[in-house]
KOLGUZA-377047 format. One record per residue: x, y, z of N, C-alpha, C, O in turn; residue in one letter. Coordinates in steps of 0.2 Angstrom, whole numbers, plus 5000, padded with zeros to 4 digits. Layout:
N
XYZXYZXYZXYZA
...
//
This chain:
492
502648034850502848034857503548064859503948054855X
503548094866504348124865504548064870504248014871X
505248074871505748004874505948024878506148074877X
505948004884506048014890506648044892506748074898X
507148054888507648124887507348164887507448204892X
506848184879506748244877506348274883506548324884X
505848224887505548264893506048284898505948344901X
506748244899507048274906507248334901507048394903X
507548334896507948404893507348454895507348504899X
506948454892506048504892505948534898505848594898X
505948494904505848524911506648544914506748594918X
507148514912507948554912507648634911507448664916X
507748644903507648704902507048744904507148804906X
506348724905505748754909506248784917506348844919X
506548724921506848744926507348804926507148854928X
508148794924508348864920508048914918508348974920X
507448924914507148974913506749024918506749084917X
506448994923505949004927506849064933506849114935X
507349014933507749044939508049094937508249144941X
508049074928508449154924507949224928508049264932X
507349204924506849264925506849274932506849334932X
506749234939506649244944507349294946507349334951X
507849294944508249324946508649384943509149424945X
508349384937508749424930508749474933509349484933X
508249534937508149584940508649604945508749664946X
509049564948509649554953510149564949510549614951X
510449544942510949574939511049644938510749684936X
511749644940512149724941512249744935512249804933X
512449684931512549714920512049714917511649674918X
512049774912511549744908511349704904511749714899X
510949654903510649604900510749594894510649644890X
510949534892511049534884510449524880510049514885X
510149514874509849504873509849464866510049474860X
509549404867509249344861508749344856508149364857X
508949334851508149304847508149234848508649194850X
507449234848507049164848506549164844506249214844X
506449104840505849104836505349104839505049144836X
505149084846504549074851504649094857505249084860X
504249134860504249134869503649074870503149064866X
503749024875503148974875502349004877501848974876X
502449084879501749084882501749134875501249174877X
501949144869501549154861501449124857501749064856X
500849144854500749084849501349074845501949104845X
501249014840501848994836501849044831501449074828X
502549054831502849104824502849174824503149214821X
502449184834502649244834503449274836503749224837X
503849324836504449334837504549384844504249424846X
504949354846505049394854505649384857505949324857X
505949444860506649464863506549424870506049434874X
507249384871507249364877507949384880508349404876X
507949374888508549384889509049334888508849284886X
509449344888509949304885510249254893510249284899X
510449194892510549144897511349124899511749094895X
511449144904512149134906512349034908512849014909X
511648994906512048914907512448894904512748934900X
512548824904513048794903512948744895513248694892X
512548764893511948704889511948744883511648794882X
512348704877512748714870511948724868511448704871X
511848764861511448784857511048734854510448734852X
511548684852511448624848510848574854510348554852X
511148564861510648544864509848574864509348544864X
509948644864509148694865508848654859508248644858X
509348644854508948634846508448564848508048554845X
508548534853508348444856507648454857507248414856X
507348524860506948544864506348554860506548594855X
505748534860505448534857504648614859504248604863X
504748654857504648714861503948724858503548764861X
503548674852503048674852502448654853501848664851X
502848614861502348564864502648614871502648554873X
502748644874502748664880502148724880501948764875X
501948704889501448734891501748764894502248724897X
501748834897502248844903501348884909500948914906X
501448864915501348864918501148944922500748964926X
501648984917501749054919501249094913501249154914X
500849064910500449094907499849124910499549104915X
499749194907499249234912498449234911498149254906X
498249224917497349224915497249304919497549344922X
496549294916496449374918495949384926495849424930X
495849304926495849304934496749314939496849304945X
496949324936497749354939497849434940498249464944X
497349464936497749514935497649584942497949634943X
497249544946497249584954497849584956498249634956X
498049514957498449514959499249574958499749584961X
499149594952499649654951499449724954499749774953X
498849724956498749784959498949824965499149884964X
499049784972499449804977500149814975500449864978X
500349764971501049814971501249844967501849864967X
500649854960500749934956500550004965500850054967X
500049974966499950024971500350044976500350094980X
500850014976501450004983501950054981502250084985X
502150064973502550104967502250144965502550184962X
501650164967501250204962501650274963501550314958X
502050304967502150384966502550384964502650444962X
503050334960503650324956503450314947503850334942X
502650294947502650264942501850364937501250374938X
502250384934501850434932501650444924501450494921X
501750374921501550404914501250314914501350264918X
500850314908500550244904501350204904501550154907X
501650234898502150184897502650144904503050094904X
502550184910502950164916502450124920502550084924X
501850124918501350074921501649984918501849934921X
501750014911501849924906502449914908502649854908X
503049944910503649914911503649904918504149874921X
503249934922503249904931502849844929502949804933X
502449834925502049764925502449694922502549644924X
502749734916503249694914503749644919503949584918X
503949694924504549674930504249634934504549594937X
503449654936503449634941502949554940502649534945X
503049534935502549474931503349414932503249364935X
503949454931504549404928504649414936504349374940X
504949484941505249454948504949424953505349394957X
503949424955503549434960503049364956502649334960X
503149354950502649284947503149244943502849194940X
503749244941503849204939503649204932503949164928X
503049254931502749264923503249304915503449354916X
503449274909503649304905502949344901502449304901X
502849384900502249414898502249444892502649484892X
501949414887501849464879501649544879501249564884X
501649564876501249634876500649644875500449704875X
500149594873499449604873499349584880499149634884X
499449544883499549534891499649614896499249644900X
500049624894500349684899500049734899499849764904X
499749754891499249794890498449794893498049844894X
498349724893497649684897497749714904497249744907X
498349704907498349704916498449804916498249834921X
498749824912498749914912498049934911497849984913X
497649894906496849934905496649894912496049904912X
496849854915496349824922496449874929496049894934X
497349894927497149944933497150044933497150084938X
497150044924496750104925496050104927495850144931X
495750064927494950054927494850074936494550124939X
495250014939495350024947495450114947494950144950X
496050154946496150214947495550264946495350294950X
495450254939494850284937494050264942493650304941X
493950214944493450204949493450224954492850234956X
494050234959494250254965493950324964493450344967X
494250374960494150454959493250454956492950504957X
493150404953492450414952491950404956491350434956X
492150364962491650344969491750414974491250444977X
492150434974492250494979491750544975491250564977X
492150564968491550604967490850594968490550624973X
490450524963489850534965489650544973489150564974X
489950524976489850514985489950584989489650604994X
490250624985490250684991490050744987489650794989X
490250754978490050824976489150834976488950894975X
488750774977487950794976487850834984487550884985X
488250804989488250834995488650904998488650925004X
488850954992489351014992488951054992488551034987X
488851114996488651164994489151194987488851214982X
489651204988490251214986490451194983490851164986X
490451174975490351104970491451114970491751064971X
491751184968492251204965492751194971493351164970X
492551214976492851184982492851124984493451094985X
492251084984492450984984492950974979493250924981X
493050984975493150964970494250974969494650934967X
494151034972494951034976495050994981495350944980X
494751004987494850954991494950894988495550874988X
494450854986494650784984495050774979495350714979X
495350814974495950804970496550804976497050764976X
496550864980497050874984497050794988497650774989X
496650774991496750734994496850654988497150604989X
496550664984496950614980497750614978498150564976X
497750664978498850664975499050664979499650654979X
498750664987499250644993499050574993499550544992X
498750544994498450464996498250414991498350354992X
497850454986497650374982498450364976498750394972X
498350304978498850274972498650254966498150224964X
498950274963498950304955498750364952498650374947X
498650404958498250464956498850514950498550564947X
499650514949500150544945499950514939500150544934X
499450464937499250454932498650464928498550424923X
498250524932497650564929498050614926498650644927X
497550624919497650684915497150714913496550674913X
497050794911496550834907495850814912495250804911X
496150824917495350834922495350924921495750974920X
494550904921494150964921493550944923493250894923X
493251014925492651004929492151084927492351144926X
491351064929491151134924490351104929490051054929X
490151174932489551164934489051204932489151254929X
488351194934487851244933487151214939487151174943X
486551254936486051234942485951164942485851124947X
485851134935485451084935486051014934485750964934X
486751024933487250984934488050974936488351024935X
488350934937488950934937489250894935489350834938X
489650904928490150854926490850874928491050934930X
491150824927491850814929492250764924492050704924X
492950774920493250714916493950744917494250794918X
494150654915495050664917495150574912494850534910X
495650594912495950524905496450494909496850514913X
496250434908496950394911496950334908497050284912X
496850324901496750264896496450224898496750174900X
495750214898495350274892495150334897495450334902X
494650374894494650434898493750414901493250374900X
493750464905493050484910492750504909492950554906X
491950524911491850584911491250564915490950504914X
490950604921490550584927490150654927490350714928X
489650624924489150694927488650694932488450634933X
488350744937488150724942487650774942487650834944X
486950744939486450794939486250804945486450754948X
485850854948485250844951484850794953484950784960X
484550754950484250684948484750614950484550554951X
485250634950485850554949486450584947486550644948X
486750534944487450544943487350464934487050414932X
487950524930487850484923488650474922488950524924X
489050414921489650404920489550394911489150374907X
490150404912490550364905491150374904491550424905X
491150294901492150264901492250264893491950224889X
492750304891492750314883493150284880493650264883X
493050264874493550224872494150244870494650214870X
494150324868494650374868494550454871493950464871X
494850484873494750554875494650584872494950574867X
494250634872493850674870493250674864493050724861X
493250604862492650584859492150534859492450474859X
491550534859491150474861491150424853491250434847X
491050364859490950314855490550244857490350214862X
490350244849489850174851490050114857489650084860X
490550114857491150064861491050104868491150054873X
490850164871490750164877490350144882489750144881X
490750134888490150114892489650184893489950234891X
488950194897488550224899488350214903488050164902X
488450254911487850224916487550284919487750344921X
487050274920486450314921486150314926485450314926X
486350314932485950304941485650364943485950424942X
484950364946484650424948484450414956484550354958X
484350474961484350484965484050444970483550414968X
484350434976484150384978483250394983483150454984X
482950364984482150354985482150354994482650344998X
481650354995481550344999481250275002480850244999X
481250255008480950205008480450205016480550205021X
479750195012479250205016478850115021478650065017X
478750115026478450065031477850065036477550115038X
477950015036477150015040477649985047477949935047X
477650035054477750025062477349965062476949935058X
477449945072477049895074476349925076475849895079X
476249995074475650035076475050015071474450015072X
475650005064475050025058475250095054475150115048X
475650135059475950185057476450215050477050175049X
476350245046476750235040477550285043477650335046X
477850255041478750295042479050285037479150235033X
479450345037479950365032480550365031480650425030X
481150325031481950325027482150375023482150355017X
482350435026482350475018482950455014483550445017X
482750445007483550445002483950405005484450425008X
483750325004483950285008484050225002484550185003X
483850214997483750154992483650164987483250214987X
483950114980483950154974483350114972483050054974X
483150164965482450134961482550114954482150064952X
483150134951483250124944483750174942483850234945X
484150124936484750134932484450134926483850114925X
485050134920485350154915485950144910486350184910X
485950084907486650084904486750054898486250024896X
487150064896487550044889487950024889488450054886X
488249954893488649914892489249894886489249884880X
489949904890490349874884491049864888491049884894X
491449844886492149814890492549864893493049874896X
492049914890492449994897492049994900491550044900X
492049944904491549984913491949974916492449944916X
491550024921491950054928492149984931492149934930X
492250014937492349964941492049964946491850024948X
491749904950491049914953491249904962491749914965X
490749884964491049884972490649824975490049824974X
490849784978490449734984490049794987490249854988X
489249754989488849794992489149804999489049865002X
489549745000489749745008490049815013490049835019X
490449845005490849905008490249965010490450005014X
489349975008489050015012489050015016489049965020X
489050075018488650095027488150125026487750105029X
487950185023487350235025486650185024486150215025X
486650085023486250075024486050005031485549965032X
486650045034486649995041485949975045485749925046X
485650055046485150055050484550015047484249965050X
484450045040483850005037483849915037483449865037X
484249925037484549835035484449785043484149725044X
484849825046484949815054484349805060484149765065X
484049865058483549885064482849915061482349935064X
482849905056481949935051481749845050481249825053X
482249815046481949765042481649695049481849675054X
481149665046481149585048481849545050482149545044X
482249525054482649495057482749425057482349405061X
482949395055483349335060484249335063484849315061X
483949345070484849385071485149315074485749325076X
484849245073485349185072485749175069486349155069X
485449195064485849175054486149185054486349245055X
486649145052487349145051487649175045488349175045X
487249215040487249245034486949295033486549315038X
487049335028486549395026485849345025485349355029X
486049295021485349265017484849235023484249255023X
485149205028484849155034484449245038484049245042X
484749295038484449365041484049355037483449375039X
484049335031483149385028483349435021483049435016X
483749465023484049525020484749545016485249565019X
484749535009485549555007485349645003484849664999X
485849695004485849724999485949714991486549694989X
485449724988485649694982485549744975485049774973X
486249734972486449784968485849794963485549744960X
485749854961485149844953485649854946485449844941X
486149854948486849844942487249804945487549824951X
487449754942487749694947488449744948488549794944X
488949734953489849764952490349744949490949764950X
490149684945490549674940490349694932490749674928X
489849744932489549774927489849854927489949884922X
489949884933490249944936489649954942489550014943X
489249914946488949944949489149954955489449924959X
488850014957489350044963488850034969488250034968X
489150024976488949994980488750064985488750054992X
488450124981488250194984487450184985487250164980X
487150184988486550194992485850174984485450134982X
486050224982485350224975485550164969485250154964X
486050124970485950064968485949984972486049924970X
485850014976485549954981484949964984484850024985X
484649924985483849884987483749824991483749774988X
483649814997483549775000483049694998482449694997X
483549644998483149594994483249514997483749505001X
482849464994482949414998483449384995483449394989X
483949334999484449294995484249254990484649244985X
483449214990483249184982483149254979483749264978X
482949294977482749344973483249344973483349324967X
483949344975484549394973484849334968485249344963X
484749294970485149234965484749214961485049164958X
484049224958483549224951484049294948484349284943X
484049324951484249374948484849384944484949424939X
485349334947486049324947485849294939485949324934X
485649214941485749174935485049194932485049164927X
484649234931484349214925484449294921484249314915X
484749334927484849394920485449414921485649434915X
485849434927486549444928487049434923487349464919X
486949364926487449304922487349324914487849354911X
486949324910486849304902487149394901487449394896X
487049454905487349504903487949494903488249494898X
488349474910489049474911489249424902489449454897X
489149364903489549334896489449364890489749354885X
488749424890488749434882489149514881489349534876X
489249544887489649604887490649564885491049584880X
490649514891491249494892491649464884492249454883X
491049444879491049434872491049464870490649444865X
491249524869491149584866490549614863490649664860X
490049594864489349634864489149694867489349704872X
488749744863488549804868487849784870487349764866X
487749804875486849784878486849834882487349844886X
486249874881485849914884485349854890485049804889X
485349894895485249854900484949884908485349914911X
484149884909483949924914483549874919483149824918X
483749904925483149874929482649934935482949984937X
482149934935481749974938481349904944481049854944X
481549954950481049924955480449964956480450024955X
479849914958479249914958478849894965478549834966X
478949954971478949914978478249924980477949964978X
478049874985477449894986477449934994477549904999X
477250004994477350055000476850085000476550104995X
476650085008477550075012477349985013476849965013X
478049955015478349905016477749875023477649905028X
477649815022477249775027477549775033478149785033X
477249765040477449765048477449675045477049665041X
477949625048478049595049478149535057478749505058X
477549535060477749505067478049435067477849385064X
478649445070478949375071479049365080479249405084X
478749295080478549295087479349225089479649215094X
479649195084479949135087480749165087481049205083X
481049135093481649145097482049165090481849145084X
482449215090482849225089482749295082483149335079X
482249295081481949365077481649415079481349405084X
481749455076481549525076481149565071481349575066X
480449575073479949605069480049655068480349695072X
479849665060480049715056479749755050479149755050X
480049785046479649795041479949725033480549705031X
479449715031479549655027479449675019478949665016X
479949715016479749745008479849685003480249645002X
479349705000479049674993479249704988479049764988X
479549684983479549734977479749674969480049624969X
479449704965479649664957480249714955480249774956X
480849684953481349704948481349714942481649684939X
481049764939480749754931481449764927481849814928X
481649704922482549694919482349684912481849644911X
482649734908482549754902483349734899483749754903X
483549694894484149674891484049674885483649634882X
484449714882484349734872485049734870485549764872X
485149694865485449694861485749724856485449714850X
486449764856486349814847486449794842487049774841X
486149814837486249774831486849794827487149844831X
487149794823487849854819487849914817488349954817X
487149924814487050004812486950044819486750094818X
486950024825486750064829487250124831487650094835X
487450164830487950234832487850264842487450234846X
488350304843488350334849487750354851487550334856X
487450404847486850434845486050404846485550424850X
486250354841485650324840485750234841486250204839X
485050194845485350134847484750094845484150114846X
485050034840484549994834484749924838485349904839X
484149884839483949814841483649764837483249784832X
483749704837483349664833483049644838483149644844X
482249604834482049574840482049514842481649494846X
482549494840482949414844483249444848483749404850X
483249504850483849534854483749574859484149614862X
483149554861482549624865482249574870481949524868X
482249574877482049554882481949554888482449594890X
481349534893480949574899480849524902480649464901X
481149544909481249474915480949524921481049584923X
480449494924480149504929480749444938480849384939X
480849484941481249474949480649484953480349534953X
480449434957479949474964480349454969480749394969X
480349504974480849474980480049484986479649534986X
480049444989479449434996479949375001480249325000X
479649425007479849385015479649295012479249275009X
480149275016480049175016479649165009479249115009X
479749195004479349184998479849154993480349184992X
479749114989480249094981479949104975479749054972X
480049164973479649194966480149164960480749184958X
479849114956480649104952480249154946479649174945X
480849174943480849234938480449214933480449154931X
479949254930479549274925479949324920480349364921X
479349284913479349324905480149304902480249254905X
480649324897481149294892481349264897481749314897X
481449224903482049194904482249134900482849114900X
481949094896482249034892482349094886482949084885X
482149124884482249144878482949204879483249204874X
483149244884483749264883484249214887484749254888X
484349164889484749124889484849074884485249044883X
484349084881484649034872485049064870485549034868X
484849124869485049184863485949224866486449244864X
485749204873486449204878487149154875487649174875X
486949104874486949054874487449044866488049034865X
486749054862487149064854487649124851488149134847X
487449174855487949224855488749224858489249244854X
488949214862489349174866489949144863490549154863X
489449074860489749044854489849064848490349044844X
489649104847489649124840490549134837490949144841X
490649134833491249134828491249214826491649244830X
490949244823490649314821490349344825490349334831X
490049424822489449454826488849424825488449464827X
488549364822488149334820487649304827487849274831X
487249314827486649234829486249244825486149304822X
485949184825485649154821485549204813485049234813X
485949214809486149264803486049354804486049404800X
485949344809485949424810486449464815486549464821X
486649514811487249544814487149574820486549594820X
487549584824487449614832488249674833488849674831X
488049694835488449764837489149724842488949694848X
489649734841490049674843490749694842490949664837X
491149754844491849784844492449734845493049744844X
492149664849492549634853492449564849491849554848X
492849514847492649454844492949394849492749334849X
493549424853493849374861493449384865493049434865X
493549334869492849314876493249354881493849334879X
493249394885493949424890493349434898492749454898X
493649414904493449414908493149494913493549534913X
492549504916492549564917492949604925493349574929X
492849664924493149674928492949664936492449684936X
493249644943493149614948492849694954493149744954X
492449684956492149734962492849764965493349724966X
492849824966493249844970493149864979492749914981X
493549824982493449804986493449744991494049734991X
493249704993493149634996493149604989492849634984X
493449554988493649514983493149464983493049434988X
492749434977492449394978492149354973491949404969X
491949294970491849284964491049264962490849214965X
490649284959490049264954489649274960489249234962X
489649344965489149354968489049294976488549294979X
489549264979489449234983489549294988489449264993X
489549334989489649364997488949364998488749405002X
488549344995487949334997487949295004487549315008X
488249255005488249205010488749225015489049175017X
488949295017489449315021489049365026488849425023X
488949375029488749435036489049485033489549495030X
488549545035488749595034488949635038488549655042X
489849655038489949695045490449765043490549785038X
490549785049490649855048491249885042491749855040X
490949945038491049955034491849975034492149965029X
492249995039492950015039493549945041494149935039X
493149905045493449835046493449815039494049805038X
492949795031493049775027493649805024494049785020X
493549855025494149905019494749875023495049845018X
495149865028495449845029495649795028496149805026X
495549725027495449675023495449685016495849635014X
495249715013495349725006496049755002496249815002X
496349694999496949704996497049764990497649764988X
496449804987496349874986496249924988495849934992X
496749984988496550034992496050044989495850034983X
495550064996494850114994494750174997495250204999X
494150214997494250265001493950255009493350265009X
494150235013493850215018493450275024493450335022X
493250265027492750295032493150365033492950415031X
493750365035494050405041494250485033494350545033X
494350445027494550475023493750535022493750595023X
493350475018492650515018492650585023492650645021X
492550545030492150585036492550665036492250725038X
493350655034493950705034493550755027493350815027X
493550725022493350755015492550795016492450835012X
491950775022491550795022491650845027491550905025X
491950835033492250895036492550975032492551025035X
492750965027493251025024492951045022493051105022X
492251015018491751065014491351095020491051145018X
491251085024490551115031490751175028490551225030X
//
């Protein structure tokens, strides 16, 4: 036990420390520099340069301090690491290479948090907000070059209006772009690199683990064109939404995803959601209306909040879908696992006429549809190329979303949440003796939706309102309405 000395000495020096760093940045000399056996936020034994301390407090006293029991408080989680985005963003036209990202993070951890930060840390919040950069320039793509007549033309435009406006854009490299009839890819590096192709069909990303070569370690996503959505009027009449809602994706999962977006940032599905669907215009929530957009790739996976991956769905369906197959992907990606991971909707069209006679609703059209959710596991020999499963590691979850209905999920769900479950834990790439495809052996948290901030899917329970209001509110630059409508205008 320590003695009520050692403790006041212990928060002495926690105090001192915290004022040094809080101010050090203010000093007109340059900084001296100490060794220390320990920074408290490294493990034991590691070695790290500290600044050096102008108190009054003999060395022989620091030796009292017992440094292997301090917690310091400034220690960083990776639920923190937003928080350095707005004012890397605030710096951004100052800051133009990778190594100037990690010493503004570095600064801004000791002047604006109080944080001393290691360099696997620094590195952690630099791959957090390449990811944000890199997803910013990849939503504009897929969002406007499917709509160019003039592929090479979009494609200036939105870089031009990137180097004026989006922040971090001085820190893209080796973009290039190359078209033909049946597609458009586009890549640019900005640790890791990109590469977004836009067929025809859909749009295929991938976030690499290195520039200019694939790797089993990259993510892959695979979205196809968005569907149409077909109903039954109050007539009996069948009606059409063209290219309104997605049907199915494609991915290969790994700690390089994109970055994804809150549904809430849509608009091109105002009308359908608003004025097609079954209504409760009381409800205090998306959920209590009837109707949430709901991602077919969650946005913490990289699912983007563009029209072909959302599908309108009920808030139980969206929350079966959350806990019984979401969730078990996010932890086993977030464990370094690679999983191959698909969902295909199965609607029944057109969509049911829906009369709602009591105060406060709006009859509508009432869509039914199964989620069909495919989650595979890779095993170690699986390559870029070619992808090898065990079948402890291969799993089919059925979602039905129905008006006033509560379908709870059919087929693996006890069985990939076990297997969720053991893997997680696991020490190795091991469950139950059999190896799994596993680059990552740390648990590290995934990356957050860009956009409205939100955690584990709760904006379920938020109203959905105008898409330029939310951007405003969002402590991420995005690209908002006025910039789009501008960027559509240049190609006419």
């Amino acid at each position: 036990m320590m003695s009520e000395a050692d403790m006041s000495a212990r928060q002495l020096q926690q105090q001192r420390d915290r004022e040094f760093r809080r101010n050090r940045h203010l000093l007109d000399e340059q900084p001296e520099y100490r060794k220390r056996k320990r920074s408290p936020v490294h493990g034991i034994g590691d070695a790290d340069m500290r600044f050096g301390s102008d108190t009054s407090m003999q060395e022989e006293d620091i030796e009292t301090i017992f440094l292997e029991d301090l917690e310091y408080s400034e220690s960083l989680s990776s639920d923190s690491y937003d928080d350095f985005v707005p004012i890397l963003d605030e710096h951004a036209a100052y800051i133009t290479s990778t190594d100037e990202v990690e010493e503004a993070i570095e600064k801004i951890g000791s002047s604006n948090f109080d944080m001393l930060l290691n360099s696997e840390q620094i590195k952690d919040v630099a791959q957090h907000y390449y990811q944000i950069v890199g997803a910013r320039l990849s939503h504009i793509y897929k969002l406007i070059i499917p709509e160019s007549r003039f592929v090479d033309v979009g494609f200036k435009e939105i870089n031009k209006a990137a180097m004026q406006e989006m922040p971090g854009a001085n820190l893209i490299r080796n973009f290039a772009f190359q078209y033909g009839e049946e597609s458009v890819e586009a890549a640019f590096s900005i640790n890791p690199a990109w590469n977004i192709a836009i067929p025809a069909g859909g749009s295929e990303e991938r976030v690499r683990e290195a520039a200019g070569a694939d790797s089993i370690n990259d993510t892959k996503i695979r979205f196809f064109a968005a569907k149409d959505f077909k109903y039954l009027d109050s007539s009996g009449v069948t009606q059409t939404m063209s290219n309104i809602v997605g049907d199915k994706f494609e991915a290969r999962l790994s700690r390089f995803a994109p970055r994804g977006e809150s549904a809430e940032v849509n608009a091109d599905q105002a009308d359908l959601m608003k004025k097609t669907l079954v209504r409760n215009n009381h409800g205090n929530n998306a959920n209590e209306k009837g109707w949430i957009r709901g991602h077919l790739l969650n946005d913490n996976l990289g699912g983007s909040a563009l029209k072909f991956n959302l599908y309108p769905i009920t808030g139980f369906a969206n929350k079966e879908h959350h806990s019984r197959v979401e969730l078990h992907v996010k932890n086993l990606v977030a464990a370094g696992y690679i999983v191959e991971y698909k969902v295909t909707v199965n609607p029944i069209s057109p969509a049911p006429y829906q009369l709602e006679s009591a105060p406060g609703y709006k009859s509508g059209a009432a869509p039914k549809a199964d989620f069909q959710c495919s989650v595979k596991v890779l095993n170690d020999t699986s390559t870029d190329a070619v992808s090898q499963y065990h079948s402890q590691g291969t799993f089919d979850i059925t979602i039905t979303s129905e008006y006033k209905q509560k379908h709870t999920a059919t087929g693996d769900v006890a069985k990939l949440k076990t297997f969720a479950n053991k893997a997680v834990k696991s020490k190795n790439n091991q469950v139950d003796s059999i190896d799994y495809m596993r680059p990552w052996k740390n648990k590290k948290g995934l990356t957050k939706p860009l956009g409205k901030s939100h955690k584990d899917d709760k904006h379920i329970l938020k109203d959905y309102t105008d898409w330029t209001s939310n951007q405003k509110s969002s402590k991420f630059w995005t690209w908002d309405q006025a910039r789009i409508d501008a960027l559509k205008a240049a190609l006419k």
